[in-house]
BATIMAR-132739 format. One record per atom (N, C-alpha, C): residue in one letter; x, y, z. Coordinates in pm, whole numbers, plus 32768, in hexadecimal, padded with zeros to 4 digits. Example, Ala and Ser with C-alpha at 12.3 -4.5 7.8 and 13.67 -1.06 7.14 Angstrom:
<nodes>
A85277DC7830C/A84CE7E3E830C/A85287EB6830C/S85057F1F82C4/S85577F9682CA/S850A80038313/
</nodes>
This chain:
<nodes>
X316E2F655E87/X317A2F105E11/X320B2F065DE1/X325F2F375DDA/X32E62F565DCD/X333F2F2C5E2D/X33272F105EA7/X33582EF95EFF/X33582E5E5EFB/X32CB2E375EBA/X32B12D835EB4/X32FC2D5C5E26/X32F42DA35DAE/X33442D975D6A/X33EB2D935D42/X340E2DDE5DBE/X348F2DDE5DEA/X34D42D505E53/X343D2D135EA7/X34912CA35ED4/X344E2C3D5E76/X34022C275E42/X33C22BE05DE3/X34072BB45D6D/X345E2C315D16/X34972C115CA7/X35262BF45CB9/X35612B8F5CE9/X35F62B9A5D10/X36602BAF5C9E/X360C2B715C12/X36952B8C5B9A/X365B2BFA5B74/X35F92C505B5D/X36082CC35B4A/X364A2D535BA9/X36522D045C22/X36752D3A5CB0/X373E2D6A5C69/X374F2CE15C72/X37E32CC45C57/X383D2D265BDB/X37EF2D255B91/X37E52D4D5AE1/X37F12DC95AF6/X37722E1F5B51/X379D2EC85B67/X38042ED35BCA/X382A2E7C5C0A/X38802E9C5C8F/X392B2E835C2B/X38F22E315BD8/X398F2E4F5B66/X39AD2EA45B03/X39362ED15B16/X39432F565AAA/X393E2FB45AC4/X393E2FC15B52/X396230365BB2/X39D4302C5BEB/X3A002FD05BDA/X3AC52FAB5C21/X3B0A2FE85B81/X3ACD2FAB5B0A/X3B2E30115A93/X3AEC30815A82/X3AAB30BB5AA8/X3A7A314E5AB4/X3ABA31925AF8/X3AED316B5B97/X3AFD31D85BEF/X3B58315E5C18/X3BF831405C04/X3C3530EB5C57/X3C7931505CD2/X3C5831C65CD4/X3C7F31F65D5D/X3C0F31F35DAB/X3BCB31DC5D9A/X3B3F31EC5E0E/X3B5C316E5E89/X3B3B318F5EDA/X3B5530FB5F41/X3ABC30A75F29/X3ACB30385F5C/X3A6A2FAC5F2D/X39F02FC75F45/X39E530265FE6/X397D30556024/X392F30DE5FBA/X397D31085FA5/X393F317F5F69/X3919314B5EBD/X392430D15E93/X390C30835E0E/X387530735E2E/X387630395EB5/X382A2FBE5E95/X37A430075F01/X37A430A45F17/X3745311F5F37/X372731275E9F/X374D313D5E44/X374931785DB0/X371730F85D7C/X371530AF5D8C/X36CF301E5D2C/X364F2FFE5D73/X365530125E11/X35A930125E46/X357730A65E0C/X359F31075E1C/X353F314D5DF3/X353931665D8C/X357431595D2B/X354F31005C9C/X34BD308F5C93/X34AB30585CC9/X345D30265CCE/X33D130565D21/X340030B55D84/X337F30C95D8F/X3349312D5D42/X33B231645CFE/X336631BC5C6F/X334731745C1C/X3329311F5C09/X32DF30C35BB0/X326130A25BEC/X326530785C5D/X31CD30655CDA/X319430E45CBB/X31C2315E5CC4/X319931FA5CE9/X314331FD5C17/X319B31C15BB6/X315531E15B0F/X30DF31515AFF/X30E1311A5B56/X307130D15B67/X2FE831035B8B/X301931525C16/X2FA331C95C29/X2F8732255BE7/X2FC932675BC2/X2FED32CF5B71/X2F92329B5AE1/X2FA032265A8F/X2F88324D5A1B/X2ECA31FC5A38/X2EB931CF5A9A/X2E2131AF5AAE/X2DBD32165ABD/X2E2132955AFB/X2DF132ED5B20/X2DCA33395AB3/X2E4033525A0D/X2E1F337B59CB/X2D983351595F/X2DA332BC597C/X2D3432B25918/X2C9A329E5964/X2C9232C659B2/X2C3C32E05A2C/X2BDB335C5A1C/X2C5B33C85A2A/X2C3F343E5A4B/X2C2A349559C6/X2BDD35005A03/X2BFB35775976/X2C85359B5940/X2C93359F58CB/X2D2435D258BE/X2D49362B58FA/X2CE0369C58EF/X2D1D37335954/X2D4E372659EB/X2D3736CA5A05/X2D2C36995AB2/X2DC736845AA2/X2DFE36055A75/X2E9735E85A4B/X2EC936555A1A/X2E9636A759AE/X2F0136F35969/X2F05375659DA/X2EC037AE5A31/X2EA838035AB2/X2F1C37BF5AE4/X2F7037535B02/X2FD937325B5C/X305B37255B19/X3080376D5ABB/X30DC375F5A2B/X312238025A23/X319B380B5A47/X31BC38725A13/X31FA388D59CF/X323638F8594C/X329438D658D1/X32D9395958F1/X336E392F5901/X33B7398D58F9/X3434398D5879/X34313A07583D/X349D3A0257B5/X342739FF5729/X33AF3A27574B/X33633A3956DC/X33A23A655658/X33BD3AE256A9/X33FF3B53563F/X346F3AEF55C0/X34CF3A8A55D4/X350E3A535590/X34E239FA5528/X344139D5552C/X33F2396D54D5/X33A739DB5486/X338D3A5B54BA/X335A3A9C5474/X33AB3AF45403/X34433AE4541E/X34963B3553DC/X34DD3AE15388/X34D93A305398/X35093A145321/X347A39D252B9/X340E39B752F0/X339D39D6528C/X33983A1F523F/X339C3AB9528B/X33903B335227/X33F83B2151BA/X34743ADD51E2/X34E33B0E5170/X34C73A8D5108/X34D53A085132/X34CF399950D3/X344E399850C7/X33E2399F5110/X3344396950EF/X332238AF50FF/X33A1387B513F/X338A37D5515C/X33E937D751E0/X33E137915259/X3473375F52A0/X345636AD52A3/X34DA36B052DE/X34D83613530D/X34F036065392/X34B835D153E1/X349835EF547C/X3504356F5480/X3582357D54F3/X35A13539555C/X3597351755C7/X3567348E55ED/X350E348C567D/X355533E7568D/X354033BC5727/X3555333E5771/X350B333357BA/X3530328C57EF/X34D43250584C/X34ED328D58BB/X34E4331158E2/X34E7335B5960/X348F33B35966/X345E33C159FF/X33FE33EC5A2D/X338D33625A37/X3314339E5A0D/X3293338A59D4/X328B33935959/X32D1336658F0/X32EF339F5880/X3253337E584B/X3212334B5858/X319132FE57EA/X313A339357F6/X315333D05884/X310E34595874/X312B34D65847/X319934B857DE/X31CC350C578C/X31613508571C/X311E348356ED/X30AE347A566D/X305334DF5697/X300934CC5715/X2F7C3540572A/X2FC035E15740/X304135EE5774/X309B3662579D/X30A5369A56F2/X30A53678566A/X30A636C15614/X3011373055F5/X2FB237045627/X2F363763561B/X2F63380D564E/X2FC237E156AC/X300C386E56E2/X304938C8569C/X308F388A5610/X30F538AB55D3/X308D3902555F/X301138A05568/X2FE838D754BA/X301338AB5454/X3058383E546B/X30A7383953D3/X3070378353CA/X302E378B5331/X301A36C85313/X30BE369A5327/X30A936195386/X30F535C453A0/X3103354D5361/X3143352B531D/X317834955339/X31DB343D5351/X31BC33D35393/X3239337B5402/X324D32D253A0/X32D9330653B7/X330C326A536C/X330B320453E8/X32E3319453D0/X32DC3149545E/X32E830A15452/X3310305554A5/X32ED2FBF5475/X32D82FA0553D/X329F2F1954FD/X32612EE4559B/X32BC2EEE560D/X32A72F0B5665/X32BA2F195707/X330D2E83571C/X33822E52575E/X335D2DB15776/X332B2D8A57EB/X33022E125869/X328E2DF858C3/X31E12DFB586D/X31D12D5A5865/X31542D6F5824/X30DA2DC05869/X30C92DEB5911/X30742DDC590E/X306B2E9B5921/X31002E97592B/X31072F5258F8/X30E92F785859/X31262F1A5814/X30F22F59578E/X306F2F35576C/X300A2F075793/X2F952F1B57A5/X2F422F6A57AD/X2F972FB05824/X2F4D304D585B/X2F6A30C35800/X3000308D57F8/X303430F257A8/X2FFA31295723/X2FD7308656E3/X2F753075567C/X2F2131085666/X2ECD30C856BA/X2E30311056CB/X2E5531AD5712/X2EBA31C75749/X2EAF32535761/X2EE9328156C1/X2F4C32665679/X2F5832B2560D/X2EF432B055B7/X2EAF325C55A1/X2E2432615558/X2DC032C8557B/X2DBC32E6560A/X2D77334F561F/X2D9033DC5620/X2E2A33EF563C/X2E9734635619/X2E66349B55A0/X2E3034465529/X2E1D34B354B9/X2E96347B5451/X2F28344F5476/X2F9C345B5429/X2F8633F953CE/X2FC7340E5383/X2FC833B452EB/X3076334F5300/X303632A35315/X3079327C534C/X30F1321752CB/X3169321D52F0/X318731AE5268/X31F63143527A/X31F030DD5270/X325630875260/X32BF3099524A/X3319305652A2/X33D830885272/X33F13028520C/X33902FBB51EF/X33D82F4251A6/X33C62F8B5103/X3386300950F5/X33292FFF5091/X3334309D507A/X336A30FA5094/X334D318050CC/X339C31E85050/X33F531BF5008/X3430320D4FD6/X33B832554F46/X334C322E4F2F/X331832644EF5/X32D332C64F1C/X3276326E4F7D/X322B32CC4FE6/X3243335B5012/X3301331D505F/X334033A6509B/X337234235029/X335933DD4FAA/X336834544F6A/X330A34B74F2D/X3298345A4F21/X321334A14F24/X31D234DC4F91/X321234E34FF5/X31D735475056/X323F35C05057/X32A935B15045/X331E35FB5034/X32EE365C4FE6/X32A636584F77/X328C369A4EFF/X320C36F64F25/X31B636A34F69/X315136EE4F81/X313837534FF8/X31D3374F5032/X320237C150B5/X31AC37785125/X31EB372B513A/X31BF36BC51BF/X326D36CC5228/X324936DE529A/X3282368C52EC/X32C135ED5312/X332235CE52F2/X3323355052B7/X336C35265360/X3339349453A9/X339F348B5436/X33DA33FF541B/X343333F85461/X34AF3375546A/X34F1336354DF/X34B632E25507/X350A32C05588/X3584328B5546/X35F332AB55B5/X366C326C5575/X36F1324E55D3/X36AA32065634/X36E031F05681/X3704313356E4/X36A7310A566B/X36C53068567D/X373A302F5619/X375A2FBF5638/X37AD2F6255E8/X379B2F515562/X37D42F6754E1/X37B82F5B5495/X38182EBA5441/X37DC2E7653D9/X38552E1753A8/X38BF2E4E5367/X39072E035325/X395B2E3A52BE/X394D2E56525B/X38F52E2A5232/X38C12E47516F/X38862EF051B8/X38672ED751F4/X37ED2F9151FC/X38552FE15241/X388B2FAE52B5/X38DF304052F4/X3980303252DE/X39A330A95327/X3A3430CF530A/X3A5B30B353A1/X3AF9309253C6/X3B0330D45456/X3B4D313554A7/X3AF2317054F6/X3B2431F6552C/X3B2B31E45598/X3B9232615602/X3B9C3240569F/X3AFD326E56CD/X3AE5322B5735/X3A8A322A57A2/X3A9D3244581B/X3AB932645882/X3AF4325F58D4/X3B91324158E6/X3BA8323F5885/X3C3D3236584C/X3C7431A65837/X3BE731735810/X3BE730CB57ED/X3BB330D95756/X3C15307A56D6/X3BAC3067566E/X3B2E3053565F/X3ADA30A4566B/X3A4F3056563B/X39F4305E5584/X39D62FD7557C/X39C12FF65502/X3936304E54E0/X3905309D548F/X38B1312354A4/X386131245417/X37F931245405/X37E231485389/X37D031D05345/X380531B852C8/X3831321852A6/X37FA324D523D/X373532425232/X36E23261522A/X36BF33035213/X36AF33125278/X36A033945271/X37153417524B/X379F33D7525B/X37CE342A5217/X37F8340E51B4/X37B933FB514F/X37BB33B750B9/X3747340A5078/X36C7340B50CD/X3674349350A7/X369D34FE507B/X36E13532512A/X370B358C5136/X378735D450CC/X37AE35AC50A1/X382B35895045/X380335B14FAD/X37C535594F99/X376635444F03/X36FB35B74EF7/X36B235DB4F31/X364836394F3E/X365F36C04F6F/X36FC36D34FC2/X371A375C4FF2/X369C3775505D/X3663371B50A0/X35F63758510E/X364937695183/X362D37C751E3/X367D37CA5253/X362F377C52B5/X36923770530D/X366936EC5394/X365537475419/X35DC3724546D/X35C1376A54C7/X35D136E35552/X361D36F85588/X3616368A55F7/X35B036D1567F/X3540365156A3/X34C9366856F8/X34BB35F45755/X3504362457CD/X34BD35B35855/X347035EB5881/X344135AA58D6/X33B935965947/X3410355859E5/X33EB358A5A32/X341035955AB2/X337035805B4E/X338435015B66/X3339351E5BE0/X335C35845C34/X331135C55C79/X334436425CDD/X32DF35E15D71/X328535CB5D7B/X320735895DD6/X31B1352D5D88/X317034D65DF6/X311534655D70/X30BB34EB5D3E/X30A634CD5CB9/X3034352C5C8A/X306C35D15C40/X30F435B85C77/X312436715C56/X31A036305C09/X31C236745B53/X321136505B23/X325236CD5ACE/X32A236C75ACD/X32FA37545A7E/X335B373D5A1E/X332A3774599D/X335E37425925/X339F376858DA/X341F377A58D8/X349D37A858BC/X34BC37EE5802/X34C3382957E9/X34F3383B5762/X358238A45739/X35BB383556F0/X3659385856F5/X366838D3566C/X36B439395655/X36BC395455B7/X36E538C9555E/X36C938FE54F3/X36AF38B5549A/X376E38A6544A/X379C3847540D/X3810380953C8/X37EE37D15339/X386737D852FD/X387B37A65288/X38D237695235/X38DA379B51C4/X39863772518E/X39A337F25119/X39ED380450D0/X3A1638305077/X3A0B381D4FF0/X39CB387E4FA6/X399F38624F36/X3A0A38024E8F/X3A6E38154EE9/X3AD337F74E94/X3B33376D4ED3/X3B1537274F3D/X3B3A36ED4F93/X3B2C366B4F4A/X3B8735FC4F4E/X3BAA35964F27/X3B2E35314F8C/X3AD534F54EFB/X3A85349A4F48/X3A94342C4FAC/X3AFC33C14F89/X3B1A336E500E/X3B473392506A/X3BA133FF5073/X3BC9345150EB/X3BA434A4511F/X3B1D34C150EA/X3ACA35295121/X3A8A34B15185/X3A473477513A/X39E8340F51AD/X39FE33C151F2/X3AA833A551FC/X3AE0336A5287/X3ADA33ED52E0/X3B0C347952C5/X3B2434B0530F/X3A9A34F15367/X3A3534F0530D/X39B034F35342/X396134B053B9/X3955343D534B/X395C33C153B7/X399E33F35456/X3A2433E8542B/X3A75340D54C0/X3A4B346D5535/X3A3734F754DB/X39F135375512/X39553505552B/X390334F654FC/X38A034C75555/X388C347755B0/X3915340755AE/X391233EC5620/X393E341C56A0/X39B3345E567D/X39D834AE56E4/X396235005731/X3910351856D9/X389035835719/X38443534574D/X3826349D5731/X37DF34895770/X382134205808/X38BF341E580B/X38E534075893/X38EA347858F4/X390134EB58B9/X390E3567590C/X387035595968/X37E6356D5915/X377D35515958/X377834EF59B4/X378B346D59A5/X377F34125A06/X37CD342D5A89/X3850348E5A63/X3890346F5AD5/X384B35065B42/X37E635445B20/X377335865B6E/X371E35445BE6/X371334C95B8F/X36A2346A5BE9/X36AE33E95BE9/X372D33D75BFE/X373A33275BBD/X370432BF5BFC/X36A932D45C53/X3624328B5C71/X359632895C2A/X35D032EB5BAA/X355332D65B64/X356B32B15AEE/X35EC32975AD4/X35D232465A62/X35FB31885A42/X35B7314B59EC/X35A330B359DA/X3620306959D0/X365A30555A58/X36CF30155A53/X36C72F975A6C/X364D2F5D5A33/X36332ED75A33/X35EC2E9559DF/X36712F215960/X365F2EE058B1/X37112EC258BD/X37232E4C5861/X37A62E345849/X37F42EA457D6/X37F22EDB5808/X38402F6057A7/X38BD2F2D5773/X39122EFD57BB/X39772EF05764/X39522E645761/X39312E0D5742/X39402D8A56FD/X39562D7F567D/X398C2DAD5619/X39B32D7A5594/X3A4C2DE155AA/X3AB22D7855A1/X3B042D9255A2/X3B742DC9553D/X3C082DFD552C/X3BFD2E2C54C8/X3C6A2DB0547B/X3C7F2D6C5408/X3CA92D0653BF/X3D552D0D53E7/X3D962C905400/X3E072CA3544E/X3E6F2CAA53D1/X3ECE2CDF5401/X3F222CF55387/X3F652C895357/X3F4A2C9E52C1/X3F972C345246/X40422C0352CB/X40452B8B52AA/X40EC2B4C52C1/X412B2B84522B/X417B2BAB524F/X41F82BD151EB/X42202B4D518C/X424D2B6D50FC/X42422ACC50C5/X42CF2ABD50C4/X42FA2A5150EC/X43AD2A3C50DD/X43E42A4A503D/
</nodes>
């Protein structure tokens, strides 16, 4: 399926194969354009993958899930009693929603639609069955603080394009990208610490799920410059991950498309 989607979609073909030339401009063309098919067939592979989940018993899926770095979700729980999970479109990420039953801890995921409709579909209906308490990014800042309060797990992808009214921009691969700056505005305001959490295919069916210690800021730390520098850092954490498996993650989202505003002409 990935393989037909790869000769099938030619501007989405093109789109990751350019966003893998500003990702990695030392890589040669050949070794791009290995990393953009199998990019895609990890997308064929979460096709199976997530039919399978809403198919099967959960225990069956969660039996092929392993979590390593427990100890770090459990040690900044114990200390704050809330985190804010950092996670991306890498791996299998959608099986991070049923992968919290592991943790024990109520979840909830900030999220907005897929623009593969017929993945966020699935995606849909597997978080519905996950259990997680799901909420709108358009709409969330209430929400995310009422779970905050009630010692929830709060998650945030944060790794797509954001506009200008919502994000800031930070390096990416050592390209501006604009980022929202969302979550560390929480983080910031609320003093919750940030736990960054991928998911990793290992085999179809076998997935291993990463958990980083947990980050923050300083209690005394200047708000706008805390949450650029946040921001920064989370992104940085979440290029370090990709560059693990960079066939598994969605390089056929326009990440950097909003550019950053060109500088004022000087007035005579």
């Amino acid at each position: 399926m990935g393989n037909l989607a790869f000769v099938a979609l030619p501007s989405r073909r093109r789109l990751a194969m350019a966003n893998l030339a500003l990702a990695f401009p030392g890589m040669v063309p050949a070794g791009r354009r290995r990393v953009c098919r199998g990019s895609f067939q990890h997308l064929g592979l979460m096709f199976v993958e997530l039919c399978a989940a809403m198919t099967a018993p959960p225990e069956r899926i969660l039996a092929g899930i392993t979590l390593v770095g427990m100890e770090h979700l459990k040690d900044a729980m114990a200390k704050h009693g809330r985190v804010l999970v950092l996670t991306a479109h890498l791996g299998n990420w959608e099986l991070l929603a049923l992968a919290h039953k592991l943790t024990g801890i109520p979840t909830t995921v900030v999220m907005r639609p897929l623009d593969a409709t017929w993945l966020d579909m699935l995606a849909d209906r597997l978080r519905q069955r996950s259990g997680i308490e799901l909420v709108d990014k358009r709409n969330a800042l209430r929400p995310v603080l009422g779970a905050l309060h009630r010692g929830r797990m709060v998650a945030l992808l944060l790794d797509q394009n954001a506009s200008r009214r919502e994000g800031i921009f930070v390096s990416f691969f050592g390209r501006p990208a604009s980022t929202s700056k969302s979550l560390a505005v929480l983080a910031v305001r609320t003093r919750t610490p940030v736990v960054p959490i991928f998911i990793y295919r290992e085999r179809l069916g076998e997935h291993r799920i990463e958990i980083h210690p947990s980050f923050g800021v300083e209690a005394e730390a200047d708000s706008e410059q805390a949450v650029a520098e946040l921001t920064q850092r989370c992104t940085a954490t979440i290029e370090k991950a990709v560059t693990v498996a960079p066939d598994q993650w969605l390089w056929v989202h326009n990440r950097w498309r909003t550019k950053p505003a060109p500088p004022e002409e000087p007035r005579p």
